[in-house]
C-alpha positions in Angstrom: 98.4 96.2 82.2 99.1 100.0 81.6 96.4 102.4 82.7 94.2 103.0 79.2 94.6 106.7 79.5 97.2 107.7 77.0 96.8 104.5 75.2 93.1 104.4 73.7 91.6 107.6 74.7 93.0 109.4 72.1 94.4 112.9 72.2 93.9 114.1 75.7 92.3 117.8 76.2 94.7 120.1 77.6 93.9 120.9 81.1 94.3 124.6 82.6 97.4 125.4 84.4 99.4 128.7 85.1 100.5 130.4 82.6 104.5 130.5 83.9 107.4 128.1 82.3 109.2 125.5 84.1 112.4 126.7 84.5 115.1 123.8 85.7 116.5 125.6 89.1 119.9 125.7 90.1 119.8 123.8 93.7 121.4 124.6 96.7 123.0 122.3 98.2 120.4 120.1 100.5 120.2 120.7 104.1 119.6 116.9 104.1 120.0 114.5 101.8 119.9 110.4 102.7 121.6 107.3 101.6 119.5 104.3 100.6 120.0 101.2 102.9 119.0 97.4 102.0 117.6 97.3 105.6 113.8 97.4 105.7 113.9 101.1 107.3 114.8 103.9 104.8 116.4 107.0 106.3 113.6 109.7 106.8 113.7 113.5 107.6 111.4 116.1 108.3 110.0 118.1 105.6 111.4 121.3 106.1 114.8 120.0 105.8 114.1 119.4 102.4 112.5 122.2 101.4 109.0 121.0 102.4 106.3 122.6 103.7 104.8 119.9 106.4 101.2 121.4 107.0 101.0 121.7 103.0 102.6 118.4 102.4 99.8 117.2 104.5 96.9 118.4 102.8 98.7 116.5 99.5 98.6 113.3 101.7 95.2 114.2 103.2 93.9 113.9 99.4 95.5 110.9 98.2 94.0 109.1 101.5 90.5 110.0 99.8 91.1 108.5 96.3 92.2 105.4 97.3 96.0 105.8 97.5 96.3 103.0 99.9 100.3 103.5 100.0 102.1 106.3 99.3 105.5 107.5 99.6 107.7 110.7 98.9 111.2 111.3 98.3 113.5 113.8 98.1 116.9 114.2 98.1 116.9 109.9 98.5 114.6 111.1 102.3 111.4 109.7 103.1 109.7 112.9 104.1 106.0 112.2 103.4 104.2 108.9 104.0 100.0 107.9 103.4 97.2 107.1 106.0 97.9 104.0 106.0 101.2 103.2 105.2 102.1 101.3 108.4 98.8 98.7 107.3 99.9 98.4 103.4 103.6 99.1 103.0 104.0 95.2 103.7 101.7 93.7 101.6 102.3 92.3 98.1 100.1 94.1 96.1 100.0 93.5 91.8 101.9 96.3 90.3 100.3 95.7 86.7 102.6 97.2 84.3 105.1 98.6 86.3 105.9 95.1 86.1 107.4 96.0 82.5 109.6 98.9 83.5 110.8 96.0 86.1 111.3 94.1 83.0 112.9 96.5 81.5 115.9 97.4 84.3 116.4 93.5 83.8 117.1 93.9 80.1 119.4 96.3 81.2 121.7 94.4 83.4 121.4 91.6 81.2 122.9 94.0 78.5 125.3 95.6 80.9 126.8 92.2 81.5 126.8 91.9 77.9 124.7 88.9 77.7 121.7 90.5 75.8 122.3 92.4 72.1 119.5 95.2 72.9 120.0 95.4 68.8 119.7 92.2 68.1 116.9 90.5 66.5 115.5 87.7 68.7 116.1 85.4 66.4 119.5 85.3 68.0 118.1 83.8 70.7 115.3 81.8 70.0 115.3 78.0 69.4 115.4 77.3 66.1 112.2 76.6 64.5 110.2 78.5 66.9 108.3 81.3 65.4 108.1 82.9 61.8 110.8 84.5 59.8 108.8 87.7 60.5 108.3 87.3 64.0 112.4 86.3 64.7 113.4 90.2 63.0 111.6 91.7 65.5 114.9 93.4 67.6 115.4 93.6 71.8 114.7 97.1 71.2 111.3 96.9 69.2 110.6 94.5 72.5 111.5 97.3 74.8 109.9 100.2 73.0 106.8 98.7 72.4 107.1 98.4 68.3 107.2 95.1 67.7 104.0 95.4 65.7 102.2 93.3 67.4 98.1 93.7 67.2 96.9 94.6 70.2 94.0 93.8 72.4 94.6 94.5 75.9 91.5 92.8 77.7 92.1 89.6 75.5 95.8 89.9 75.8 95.2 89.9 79.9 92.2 88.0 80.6 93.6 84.7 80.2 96.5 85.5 82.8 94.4 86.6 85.2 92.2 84.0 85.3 95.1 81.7 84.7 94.8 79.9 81.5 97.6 80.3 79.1 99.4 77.1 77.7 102.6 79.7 76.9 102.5 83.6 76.9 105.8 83.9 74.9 105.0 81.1 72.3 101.7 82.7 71.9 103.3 85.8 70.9 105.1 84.5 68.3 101.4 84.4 66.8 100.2 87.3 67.3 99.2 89.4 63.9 101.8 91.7 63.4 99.7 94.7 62.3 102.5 97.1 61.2 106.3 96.2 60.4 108.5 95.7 63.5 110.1 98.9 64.6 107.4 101.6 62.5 104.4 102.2 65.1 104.3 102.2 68.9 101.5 100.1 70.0 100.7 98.5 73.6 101.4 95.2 73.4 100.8 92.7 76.2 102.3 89.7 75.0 105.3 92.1 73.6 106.6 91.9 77.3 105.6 88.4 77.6 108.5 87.6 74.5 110.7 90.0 76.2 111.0 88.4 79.3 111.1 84.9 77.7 114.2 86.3 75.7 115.8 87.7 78.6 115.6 84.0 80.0 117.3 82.4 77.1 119.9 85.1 76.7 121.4 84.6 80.7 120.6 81.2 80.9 118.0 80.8 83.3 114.7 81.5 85.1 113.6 84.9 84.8 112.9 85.2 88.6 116.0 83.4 89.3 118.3 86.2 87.9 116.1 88.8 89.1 116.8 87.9 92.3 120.7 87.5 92.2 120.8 90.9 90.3 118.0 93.1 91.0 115.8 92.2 94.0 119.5 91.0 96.4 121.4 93.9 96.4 118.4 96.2 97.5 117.6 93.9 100.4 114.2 92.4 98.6 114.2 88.6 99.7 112.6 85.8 97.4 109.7 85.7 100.4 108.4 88.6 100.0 106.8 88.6 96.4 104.9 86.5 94.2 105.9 86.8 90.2 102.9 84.9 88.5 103.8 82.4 85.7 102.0 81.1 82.8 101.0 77.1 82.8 105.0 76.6 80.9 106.7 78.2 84.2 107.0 81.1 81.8 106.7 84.7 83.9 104.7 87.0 82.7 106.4 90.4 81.7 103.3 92.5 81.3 102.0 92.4 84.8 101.6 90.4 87.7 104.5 90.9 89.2 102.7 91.4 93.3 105.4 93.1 95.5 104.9 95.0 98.5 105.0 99.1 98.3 107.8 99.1 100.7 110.2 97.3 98.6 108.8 99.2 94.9 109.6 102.5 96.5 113.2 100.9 96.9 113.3 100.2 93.1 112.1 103.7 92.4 115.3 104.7 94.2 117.1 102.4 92.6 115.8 104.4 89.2 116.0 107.7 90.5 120.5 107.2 91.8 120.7 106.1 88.2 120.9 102.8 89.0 123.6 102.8 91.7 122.7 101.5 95.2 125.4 103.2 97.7 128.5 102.2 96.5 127.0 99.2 94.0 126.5 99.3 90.9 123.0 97.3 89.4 122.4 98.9 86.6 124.1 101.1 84.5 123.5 104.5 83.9 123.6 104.3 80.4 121.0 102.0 79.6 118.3 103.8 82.0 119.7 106.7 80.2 118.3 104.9 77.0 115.2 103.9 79.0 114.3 107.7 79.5 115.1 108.8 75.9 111.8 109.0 73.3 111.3 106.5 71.0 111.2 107.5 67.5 107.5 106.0 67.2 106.0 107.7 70.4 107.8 110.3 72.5 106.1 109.6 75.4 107.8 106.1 75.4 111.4 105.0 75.9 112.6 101.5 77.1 109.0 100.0 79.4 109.0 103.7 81.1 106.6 106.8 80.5 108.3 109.8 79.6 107.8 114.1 79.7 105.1 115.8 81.1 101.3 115.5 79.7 102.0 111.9 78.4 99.7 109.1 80.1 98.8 110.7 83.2 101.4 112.8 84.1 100.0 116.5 84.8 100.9 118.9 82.1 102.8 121.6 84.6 105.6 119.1 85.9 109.0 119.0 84.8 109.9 118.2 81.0 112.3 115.8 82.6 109.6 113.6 84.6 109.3 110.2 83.2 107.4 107.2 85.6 106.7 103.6 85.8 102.9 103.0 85.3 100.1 100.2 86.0 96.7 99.8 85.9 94.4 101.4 88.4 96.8 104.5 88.9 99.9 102.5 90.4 103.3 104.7 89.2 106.7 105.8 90.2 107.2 109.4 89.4 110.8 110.6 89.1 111.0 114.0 88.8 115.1 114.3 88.4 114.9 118.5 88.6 113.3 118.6 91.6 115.6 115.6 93.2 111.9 114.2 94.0 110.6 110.1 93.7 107.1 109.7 94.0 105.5 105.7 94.3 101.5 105.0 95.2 99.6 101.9 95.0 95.9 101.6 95.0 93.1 100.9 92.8 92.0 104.1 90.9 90.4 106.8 92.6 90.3 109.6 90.3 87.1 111.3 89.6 85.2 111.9 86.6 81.5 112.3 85.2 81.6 109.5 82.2 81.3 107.0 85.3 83.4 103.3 84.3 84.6 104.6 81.1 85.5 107.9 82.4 87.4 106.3 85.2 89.7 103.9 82.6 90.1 107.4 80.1 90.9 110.2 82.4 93.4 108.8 85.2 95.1 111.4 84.5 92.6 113.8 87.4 94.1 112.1 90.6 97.8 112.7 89.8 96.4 116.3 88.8 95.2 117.1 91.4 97.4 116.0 93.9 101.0 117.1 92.7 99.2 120.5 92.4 98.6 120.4 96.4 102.5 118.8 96.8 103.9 121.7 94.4 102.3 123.9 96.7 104.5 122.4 99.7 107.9 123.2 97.5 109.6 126.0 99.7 112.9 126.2 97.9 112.3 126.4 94.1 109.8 127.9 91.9 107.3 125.7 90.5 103.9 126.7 88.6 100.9 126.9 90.3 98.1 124.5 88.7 94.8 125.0 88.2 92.5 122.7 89.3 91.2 119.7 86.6 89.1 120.0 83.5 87.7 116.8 82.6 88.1 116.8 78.6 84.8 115.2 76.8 85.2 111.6 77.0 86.8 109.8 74.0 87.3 106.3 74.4 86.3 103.1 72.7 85.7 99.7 74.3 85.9 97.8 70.8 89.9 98.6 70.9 90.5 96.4 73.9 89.2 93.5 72.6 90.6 91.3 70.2 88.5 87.5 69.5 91.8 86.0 67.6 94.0 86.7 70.5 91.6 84.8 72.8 90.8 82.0 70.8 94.3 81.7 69.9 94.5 79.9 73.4 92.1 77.6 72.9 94.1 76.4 69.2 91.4 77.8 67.3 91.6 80.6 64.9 94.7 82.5 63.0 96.0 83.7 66.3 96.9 80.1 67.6 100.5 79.0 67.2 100.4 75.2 65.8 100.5 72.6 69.0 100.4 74.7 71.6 96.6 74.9 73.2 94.9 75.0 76.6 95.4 71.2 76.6 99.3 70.9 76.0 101.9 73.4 74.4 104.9 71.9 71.6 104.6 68.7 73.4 105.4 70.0 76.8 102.8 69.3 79.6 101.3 71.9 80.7 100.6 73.1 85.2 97.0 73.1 86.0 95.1 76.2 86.3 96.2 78.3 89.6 98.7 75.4 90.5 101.4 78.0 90.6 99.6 80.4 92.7 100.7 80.5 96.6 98.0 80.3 99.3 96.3 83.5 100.1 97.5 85.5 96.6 94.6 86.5 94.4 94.2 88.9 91.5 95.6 92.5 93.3 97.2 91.2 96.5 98.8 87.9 98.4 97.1 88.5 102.4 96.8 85.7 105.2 99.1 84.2 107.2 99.9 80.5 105.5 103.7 80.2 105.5 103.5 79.7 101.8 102.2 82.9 101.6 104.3 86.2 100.1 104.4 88.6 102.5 106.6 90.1 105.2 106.6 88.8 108.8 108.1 89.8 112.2 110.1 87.3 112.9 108.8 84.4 115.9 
């Protein structure tokens, strides 16, 4: 589940930053630069051989430590050069991503597509089974999937509830019931179960279990065994696209590097550079929005004063990926909010925008080798936001079988004649809502070896 800010509460206010232009530097070649390894150690250097100021790089990571950052991890130049408080206690531990789950998602489309096993152009109906889902609902494209158009009505609390709790008979079949409030491909809107379809497409276009190709394709070439995550599945076996993917910081900030070499991984290739190319390129119905990324400064809550060419992987409670491709700089932090803000709950959902603020000020301040502006420090903008948007009744009693939400046969009880897994039967010992913690072997996590 994206962060709301950017989503619901409206047109942000413009915050104050300097008045100077962002001009794209030509680089000098790196002092040091670092290859990315599938080993659990990625190569480090010392700031100043990357053009970092360490005192001032330390007053950034100083910050973060006070607004819950419980992980955080900075790049450049492919070098870990700037680590959080307390990395060494949380860079193991699977922690729930929330919606960077669907820019996951979305590299998996890719290399689907890539291997030409998935139209991105196609309408689903090319892979559906026949009979499943409305004439309507089978137009809707890959593409309106990936770029959040498919139409869909949203209601993000009653889209999410009933996979966190666990309940649903079928996320993707559920979909396919979902009131499409605007023709597919017209209007970006933030769609839960969107990403729930896309992933169950993306399983009947290769052939198998999502998880099971993720992990030949994606998560085994970057040295991310099957033990160390937990991928939560509706009560089908169906995994969930829009979240819940819990995967420890260590081996996100190795996907982030994955994104930021243009898909290559030393001398492999994952994913092509085209399709995260694509990824990174505006929609036509939001240009803050490509393929399941963020995109361009002052969209969601990137700061207003980075580079036009940031885009960033996004979750709730303020846990992102920035790539900042000018500046040769990857930015990943986990945690559960932590920005500040004097509307108190609703304040803290609408303006997460003030902790990434107010920290990549204090880290452009520790840039030694380019010119970048210098920011102001945050304006909260009057609070717009409203509750009634993330709440839709026909969504959640569409689980149940009751209403004009609910796809005929498929309930709480049993779903097109398939039985159904018991509530929480899927989830491992120890996992709960945010993280998987204890020390059952069962148990996602990384351990020394006995």
């Amino acid at each position: 589940m994206r962060p709301i800010t950017g989503v619901f509460a409206g047109t942000i206010a413009a915050v104050l930053a300097s008045a100077s232009l962002f001009a794209v530097p030509v680089h000098a070649a790196p002092s040091v630069s670092c290859e990315v390894t599938s080993g659990r150690e990625l190569e480090r250097a010392e700031p100043e051989q990357v053009g970092l100021d360490s005192v001032k790089l330390e007053s950034a990571l100083q910050f973060a430590a006070t607004r819950n950052r419980l992980n955080v991890q900075i790049f450049r130049h492919n070098c870990l050069v700037g680590e959080g408080l307390r990395n060494a206690e949380t860079g193991n531990t699977p922690w729930n991503i929330w919606s960077v789950t669907k820019s996951v998602v979305s590299m998996l489309a890719g290399i689907a597509s890539d291997q030409g096993r998935l139209d991105v152009a196609a309408p689903i109906d090319r892979y559906l089974p026949p009979g499943l889902g409305d004439a309507v609902h089978r137009s809707i494209t890959v593409e309106n999937l990936l770029t959040e158009t498919s139409g869909m009505k949203v209601g993000v609390l009653s889209e999410g509830v009933t996979a966190v709790i666990p309940i649903d008979p079928h996320s993707a079949v559920q979909a396919l019931s979902v009131e499409l409030s605007n023709p597919p491909g017209t209007t970006f809107s933030y769609s839960q179960r969107n990403v729930d379809l896309l992933s169950y497409v993306i399983e009947l276009a290769v052939g198998e279990p999502l998880q099971q190709f993720a992990q030949r394709e994606l998560f085994d070439p970057l040295g991310i065994p099957r033990s160390d995550y937990y991928w939560a599945s509706d009560r089908s076996g169906h995994t969930y696209g829009y979240a819940h993917l819990m995967l420890p910081p260590n081996d996100l900030a190795k996907i982030g590097l994955l994104v930021a070499n243009d898909g290559r991984w030393g001398a492999d290739r994952v994913v092509s550079a085209d399709y995260l190319r694509k990824a990174r390129t505006p929609s036509k119905a939001n240009h803050c929005y490509g393929y399941l990324f963020w995109l361009g400064a002052d969209c969601g809550e990137a700061p207003e004063f980075l580079p036009d060419d940031t885009f960033f992987m996004s979750g709730l409670g303020l846990q992102n990926v920035f790539f900042l491709p000018s500046l040769d700089m990857t930015v990943m932090w986990t945690g559960p909010f932590g920005n500040q803000t004097a509307y108190g709950p609703s304040g803290i959902l609408a303006h997460a925008e003030e902790l990434p603020h107010e920290f990549f000020r204090r880290l452009f301040a520790a840039i030694t080798d380019t010119k970048v502006p210098t920011a102001e420090p945050y304006v909260e903008p009057p609070l717009e936001f409203d509750a009634g948007k993330l709440i839709d009744a026909n969504i959640l009693l569409a689980v149940f079988g009751i209403g004009p939400g609910a796809y005929p046969g498929c309930t709480v009880f049993d779903c097109l004649n398939q039985p159904l897994a018991a509530p929480f039967a899927s989830i491992p010992p120890g996992c709960a809502i945010l993280a998987c913690v204890g020390n059952d072997p069962r148990t996602p996590g990384i351990r020394p070896i006995r």
